[in-house]
Structure formats: structure tokens, C-alpha cells
N, CA, C and O of each residue as an XYZ file, in Angstrom:
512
protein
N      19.218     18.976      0.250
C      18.619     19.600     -0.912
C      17.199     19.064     -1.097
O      16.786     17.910     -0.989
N      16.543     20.220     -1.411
C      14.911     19.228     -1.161
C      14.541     18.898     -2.678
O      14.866     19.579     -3.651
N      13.851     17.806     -2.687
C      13.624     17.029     -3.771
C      11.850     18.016     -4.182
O      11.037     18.451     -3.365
N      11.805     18.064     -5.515
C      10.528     18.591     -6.176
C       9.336     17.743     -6.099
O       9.493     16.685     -6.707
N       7.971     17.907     -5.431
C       7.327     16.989     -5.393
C       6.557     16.539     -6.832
O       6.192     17.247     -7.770
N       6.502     15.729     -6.720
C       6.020     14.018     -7.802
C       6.589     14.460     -8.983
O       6.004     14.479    -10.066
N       7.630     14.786     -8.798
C       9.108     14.488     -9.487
C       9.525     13.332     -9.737
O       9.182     12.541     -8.858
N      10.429     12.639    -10.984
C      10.946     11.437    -10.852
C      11.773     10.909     -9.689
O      11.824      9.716     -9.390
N      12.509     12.027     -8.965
C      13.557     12.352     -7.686
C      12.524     11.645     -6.704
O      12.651     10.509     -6.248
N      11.290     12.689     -6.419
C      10.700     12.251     -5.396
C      10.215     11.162     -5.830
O      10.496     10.439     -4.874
N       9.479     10.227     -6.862
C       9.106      9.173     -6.699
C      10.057      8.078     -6.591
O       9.714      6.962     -6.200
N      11.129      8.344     -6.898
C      12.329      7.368     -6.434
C      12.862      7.541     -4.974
O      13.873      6.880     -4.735
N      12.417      8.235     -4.050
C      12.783      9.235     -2.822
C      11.732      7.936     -2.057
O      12.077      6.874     -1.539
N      10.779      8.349     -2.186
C       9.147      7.796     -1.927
C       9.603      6.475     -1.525
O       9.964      6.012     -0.444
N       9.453      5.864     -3.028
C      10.149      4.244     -3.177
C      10.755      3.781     -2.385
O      10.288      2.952     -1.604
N      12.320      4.307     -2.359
C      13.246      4.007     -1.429
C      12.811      3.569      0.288
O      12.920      2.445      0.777
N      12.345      4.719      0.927
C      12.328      5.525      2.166
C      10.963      4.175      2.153
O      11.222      3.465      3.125
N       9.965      3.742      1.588
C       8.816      2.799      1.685
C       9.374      1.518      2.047
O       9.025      0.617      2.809
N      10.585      1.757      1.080
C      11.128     -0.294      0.794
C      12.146     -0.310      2.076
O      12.743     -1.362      2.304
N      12.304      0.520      2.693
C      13.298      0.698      3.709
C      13.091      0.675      5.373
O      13.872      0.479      6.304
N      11.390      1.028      5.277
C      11.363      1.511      6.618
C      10.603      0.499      7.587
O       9.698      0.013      6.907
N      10.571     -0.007      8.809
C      10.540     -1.224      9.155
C       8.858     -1.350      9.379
O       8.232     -2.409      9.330
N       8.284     -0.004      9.635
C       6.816     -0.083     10.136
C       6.112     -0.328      9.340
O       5.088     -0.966      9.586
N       6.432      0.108      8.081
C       5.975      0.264      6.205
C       6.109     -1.334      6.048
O       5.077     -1.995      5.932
N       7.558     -2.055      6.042
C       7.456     -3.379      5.597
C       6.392     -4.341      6.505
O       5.602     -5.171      6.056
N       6.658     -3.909      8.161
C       5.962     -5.129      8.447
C       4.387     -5.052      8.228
O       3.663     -6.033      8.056
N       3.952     -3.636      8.265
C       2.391     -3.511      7.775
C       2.078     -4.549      6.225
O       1.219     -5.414      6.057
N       3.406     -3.916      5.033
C       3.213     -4.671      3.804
C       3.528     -6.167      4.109
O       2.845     -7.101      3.689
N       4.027     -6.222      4.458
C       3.940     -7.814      4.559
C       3.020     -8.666      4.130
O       2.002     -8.582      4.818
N       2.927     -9.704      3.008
C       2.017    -10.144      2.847
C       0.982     -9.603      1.749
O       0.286    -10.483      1.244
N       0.772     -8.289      1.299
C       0.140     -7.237      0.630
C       0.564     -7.743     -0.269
O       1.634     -8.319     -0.464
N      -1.112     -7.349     -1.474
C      -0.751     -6.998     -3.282
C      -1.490     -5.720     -3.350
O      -2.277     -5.341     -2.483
N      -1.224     -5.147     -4.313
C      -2.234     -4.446     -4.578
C      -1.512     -3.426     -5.894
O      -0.287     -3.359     -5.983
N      -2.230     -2.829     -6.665
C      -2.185     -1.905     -7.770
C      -2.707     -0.827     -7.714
O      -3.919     -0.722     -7.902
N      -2.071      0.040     -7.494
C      -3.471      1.652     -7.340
C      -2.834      2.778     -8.686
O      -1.783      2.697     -9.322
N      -3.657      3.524     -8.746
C      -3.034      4.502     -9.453
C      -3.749      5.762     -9.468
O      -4.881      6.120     -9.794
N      -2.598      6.372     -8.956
C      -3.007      7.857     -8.824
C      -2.933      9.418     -9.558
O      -2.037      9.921    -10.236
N      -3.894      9.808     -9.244
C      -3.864     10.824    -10.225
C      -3.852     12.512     -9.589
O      -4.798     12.880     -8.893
N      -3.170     13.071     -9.776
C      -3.207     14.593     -9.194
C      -3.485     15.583    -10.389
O      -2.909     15.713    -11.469
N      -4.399     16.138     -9.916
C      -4.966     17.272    -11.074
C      -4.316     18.639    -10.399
O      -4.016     18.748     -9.211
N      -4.162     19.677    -11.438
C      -3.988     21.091    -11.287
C      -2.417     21.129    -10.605
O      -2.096     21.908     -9.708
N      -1.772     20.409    -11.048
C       0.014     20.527    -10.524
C       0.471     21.808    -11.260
O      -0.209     22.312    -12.154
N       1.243     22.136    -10.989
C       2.151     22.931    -11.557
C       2.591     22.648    -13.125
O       2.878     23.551    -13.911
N       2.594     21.534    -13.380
C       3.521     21.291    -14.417
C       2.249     20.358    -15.399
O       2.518     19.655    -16.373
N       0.914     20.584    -14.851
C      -0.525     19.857    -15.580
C      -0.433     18.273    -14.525
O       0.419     17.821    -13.760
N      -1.986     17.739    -15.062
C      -1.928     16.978    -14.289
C      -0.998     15.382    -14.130
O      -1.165     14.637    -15.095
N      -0.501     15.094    -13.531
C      -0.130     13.845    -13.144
C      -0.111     12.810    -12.418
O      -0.131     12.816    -11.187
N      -0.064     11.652    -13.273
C      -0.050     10.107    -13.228
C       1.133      9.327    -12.865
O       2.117      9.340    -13.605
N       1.108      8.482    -11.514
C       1.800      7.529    -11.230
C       1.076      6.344    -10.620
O       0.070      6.375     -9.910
N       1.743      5.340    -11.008
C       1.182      4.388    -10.327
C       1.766      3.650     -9.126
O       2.988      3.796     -9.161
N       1.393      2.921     -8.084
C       1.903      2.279     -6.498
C       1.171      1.100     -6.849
O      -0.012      0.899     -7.122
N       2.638      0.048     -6.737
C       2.441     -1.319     -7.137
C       2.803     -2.084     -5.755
O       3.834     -1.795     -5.148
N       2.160     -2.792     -5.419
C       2.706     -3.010     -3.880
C       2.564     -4.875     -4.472
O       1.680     -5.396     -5.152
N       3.717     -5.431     -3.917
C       4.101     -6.719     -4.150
C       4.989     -7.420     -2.878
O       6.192     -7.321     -2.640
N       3.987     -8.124     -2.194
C       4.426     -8.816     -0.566
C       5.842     -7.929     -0.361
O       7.003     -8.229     -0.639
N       5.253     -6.673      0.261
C       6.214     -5.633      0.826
C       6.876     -5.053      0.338
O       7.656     -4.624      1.189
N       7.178     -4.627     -0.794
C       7.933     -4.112     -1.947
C       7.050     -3.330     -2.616
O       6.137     -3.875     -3.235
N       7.182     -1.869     -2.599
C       6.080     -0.796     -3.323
C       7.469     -0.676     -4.278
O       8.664     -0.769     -4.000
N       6.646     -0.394     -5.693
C       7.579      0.497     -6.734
C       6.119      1.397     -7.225
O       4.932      1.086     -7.323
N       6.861      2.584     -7.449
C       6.454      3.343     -8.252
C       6.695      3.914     -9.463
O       7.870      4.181     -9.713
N       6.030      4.115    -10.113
C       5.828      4.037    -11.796
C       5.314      5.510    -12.057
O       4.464      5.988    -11.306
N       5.821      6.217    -13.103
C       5.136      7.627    -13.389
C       4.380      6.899    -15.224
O       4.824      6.131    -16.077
N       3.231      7.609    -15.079
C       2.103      7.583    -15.916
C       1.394      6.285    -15.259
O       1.635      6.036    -14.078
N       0.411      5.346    -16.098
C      -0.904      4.738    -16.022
C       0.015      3.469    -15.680
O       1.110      3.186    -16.166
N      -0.756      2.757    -14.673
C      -0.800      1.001    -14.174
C      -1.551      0.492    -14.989
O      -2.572      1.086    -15.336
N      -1.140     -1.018    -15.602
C      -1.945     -1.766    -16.045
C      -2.891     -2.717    -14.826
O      -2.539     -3.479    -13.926
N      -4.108     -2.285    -15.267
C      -5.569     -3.055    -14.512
C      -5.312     -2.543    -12.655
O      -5.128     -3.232    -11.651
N      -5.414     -1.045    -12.858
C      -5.179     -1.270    -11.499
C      -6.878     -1.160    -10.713
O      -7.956     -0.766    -11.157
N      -6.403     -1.785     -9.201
C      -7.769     -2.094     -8.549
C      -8.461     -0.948     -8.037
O      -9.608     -1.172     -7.651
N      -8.103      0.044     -7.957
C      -8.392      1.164     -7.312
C      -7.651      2.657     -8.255
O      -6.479      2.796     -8.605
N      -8.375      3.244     -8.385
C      -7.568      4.728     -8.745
C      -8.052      6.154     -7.769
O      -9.234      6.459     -7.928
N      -7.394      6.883     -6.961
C      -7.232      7.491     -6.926
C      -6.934      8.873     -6.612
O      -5.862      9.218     -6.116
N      -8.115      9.860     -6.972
C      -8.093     11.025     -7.820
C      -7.922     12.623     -6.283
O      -8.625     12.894     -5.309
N      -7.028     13.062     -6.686
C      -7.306     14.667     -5.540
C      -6.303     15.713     -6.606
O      -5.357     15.407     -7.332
N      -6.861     16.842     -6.384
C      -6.014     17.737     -7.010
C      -4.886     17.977     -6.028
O      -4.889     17.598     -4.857
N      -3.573     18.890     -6.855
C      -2.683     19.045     -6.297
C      -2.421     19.747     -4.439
O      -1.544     19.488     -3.615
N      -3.477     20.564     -4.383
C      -3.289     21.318     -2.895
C      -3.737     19.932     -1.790
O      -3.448     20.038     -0.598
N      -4.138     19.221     -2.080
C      -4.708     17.974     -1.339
C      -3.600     16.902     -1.503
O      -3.164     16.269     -0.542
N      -3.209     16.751     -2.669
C      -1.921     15.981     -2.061
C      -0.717     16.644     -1.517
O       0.111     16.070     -0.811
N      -0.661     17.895     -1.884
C       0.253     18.282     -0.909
C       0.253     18.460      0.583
O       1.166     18.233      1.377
N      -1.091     18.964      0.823
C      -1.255     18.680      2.300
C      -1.113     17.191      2.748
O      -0.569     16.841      3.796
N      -1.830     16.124      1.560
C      -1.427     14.823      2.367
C       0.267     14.439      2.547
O       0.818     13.923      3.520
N       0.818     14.852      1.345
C       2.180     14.594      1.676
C       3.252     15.312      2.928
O       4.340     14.867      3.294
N       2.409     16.776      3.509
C       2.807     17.335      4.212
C       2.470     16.743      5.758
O       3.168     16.977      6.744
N       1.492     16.089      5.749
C       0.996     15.177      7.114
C      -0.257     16.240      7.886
O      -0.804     15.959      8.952
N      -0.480     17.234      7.236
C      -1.373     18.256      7.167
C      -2.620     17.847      7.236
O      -3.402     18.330      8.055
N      -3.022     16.728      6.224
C      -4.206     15.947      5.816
C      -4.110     14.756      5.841
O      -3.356     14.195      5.046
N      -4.743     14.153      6.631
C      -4.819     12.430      5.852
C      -5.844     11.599      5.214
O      -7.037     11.899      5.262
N      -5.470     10.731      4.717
C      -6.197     10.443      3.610
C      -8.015     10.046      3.993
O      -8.865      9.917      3.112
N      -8.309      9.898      5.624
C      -9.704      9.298      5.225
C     -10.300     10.591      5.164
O     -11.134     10.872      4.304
N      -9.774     11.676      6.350
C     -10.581     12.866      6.197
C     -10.744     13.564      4.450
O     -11.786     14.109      4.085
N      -9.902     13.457      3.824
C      -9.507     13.939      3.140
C     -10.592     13.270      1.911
O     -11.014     14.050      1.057
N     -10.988     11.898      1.871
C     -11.559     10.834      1.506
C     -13.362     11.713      1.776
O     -14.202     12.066      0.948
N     -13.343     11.800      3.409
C     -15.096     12.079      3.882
C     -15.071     13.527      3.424
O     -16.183     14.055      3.446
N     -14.115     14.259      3.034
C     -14.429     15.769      2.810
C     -14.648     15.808      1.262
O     -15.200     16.790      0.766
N     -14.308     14.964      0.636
C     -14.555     14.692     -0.965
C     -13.374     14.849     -1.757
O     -13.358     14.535     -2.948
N     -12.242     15.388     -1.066
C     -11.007     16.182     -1.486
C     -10.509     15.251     -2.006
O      -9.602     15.554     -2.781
N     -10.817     13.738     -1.863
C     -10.033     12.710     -2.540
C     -11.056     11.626     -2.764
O     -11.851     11.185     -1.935
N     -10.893     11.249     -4.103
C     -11.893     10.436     -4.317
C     -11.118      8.958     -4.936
O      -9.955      8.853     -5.326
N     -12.123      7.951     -4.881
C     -11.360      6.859     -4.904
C     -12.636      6.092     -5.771
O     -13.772      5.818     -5.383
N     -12.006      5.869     -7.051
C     -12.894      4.522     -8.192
C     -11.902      3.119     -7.981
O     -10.678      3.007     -7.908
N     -12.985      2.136     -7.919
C     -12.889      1.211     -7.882
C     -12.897      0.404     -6.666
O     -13.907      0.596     -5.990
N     -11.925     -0.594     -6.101
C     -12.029     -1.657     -5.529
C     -11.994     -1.047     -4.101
O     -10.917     -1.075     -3.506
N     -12.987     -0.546     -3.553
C     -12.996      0.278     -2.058
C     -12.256     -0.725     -0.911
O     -11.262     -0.636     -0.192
N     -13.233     -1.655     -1.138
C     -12.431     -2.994     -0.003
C     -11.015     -3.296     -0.268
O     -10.255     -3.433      0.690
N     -10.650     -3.396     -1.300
C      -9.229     -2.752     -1.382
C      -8.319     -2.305     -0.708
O      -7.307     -2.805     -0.216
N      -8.925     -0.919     -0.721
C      -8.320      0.267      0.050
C      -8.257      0.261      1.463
O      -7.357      0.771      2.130
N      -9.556     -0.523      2.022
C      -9.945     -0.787      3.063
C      -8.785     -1.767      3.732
O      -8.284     -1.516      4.829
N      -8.458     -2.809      3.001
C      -7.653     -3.874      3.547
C      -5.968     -3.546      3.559
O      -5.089     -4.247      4.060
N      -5.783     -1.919      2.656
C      -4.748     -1.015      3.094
C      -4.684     -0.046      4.163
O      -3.821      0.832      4.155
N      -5.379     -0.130      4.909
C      -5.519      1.100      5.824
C      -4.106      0.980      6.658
O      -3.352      1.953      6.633
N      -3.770     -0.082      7.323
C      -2.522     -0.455      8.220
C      -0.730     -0.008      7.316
O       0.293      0.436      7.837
N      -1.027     -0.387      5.775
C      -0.087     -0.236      4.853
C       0.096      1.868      5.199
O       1.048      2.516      5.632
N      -1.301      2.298      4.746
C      -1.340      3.241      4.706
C      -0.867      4.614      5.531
O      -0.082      5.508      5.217
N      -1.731      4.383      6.793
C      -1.248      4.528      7.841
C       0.829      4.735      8.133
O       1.525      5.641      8.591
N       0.952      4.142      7.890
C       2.643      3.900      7.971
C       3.451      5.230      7.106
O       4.531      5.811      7.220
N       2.636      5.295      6.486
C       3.580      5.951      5.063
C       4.113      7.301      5.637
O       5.316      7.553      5.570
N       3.231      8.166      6.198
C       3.775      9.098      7.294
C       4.837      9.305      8.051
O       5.575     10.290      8.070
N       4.895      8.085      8.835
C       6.296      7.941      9.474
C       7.341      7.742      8.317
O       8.308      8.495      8.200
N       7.131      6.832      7.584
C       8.406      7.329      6.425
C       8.591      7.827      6.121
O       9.808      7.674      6.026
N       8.240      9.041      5.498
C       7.996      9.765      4.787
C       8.237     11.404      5.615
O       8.819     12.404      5.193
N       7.697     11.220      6.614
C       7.726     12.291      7.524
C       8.965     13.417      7.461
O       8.700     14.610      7.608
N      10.197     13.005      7.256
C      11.433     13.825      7.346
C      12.127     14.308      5.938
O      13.222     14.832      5.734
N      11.276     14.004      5.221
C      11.950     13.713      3.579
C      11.677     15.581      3.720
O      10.887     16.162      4.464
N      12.637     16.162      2.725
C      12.809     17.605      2.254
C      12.574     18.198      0.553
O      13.242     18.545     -0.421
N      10.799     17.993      1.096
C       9.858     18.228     -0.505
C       9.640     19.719     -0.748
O       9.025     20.561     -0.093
N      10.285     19.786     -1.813
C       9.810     21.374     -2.561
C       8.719     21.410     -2.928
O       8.549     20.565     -3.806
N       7.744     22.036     -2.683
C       6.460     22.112     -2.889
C       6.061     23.314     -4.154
O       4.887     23.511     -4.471
């Protein structure tokens, strides 16, 4: 049954399939970080979750992170292509389709975390 995307389902889907998968942990390993993201023009208006990453352990949170280092921002057809493996995030980043405030080096020192999420993620059955 396919789960509704950035749904509470799917962000507990997400979670799971992150804290589970071996390429995801050993990249996190070691990792902090706080981001929070924002998707404009959804279906249902825009929405807020946040990705708390804690030495290999992502949870996700629906609405605003406190003090996070980085936020962000793509409307909905852009994260769906990123969630579809359609797009990824740097092109997606140099085409403007996703923009990112705050702690860039940050993001930068996620690229390996990042990278991964694909393969997890890859087989999950998202209603779009």
C-alpha cells in the first residue's frame, strides 16, 4: 500500500528505512546536524519538517526545528522528483530549484550522509 508523501506515514516510513539501512548508518556515523525543511505549493499548503541527525540516528519531526543549522527550501514538484531519484539534490541546488539558508559547510560535510538516502529510500511505495 503506498504511503502519501510527507505524510506523518511517510515521515515515519523515511525514519525507519534511514535508522535501518547499513550504507545510511555507516555514512552517519559520527554526524550531528539539524536541518529543516520546507516544501512550498504541496497539495495540502506548504510544509514543515524537520531532520535531526544524532551520531547515526535521523528522527524526523513535522513542523519547525529548534536552531536549526541549515534550512532548506524547494517547492513541491522538486521534492518530488528528489524523492523519486529523478533529481538530486546538488543539481537541483545549481539549478536554483532548491535553495539552502544557512550553515552551507554544513551541508557540505553531509554530502556522504546524503548521498545514501537514495538507496534507502529507493523501493519505498510513495503516493505522489
Amino acid at each position: 500500500m503506498a504511503i502519501k508523501f510527507l505524510s506523518d506515514e511517510w515521515l515515519s516510513e523515511v525514519e525507519n528505512r534511514l535508522n535501518s539501512h547499513e550504507g545510511f548508518q555507516a555514512a552517519a556515523k559520527g554526524q550531528a546536524a539539524k536541518l529543516q525543511q520546507e516544501v512550498t505549493g504541496t497539495p495540502e499548503g506548504d510544509i514543515s519538517y524537520g531532520f535531526i541527525l544524532e551520531d547515526g540516528k535521523v528522527q524526523l519531526v513535522r513542523g519547525e526545528v529548534e536552531g536549526p543549522e541549515a534550512t532548506i527550501t524547494q517547492d513541491y514538484d522538486t521534492a518530488a522528483a528528489l524523492s523519486k531519484g529523478e533529481l538530486n539534490g546538488q543539481a537541483a541546488f545549481m539549478s536554483g530549484k532548491l535553495k539552502i539558508g544557512g550553515n552551507l559547510m554544513k551541508m557540505m560535510t553531509l554530502q556522504g550522509v546524503l548521498t545514501q538516502m537514495p538507496a534507502a529510500l529507493g523501493d519505498m511505495d510513495v503516493e505522489y
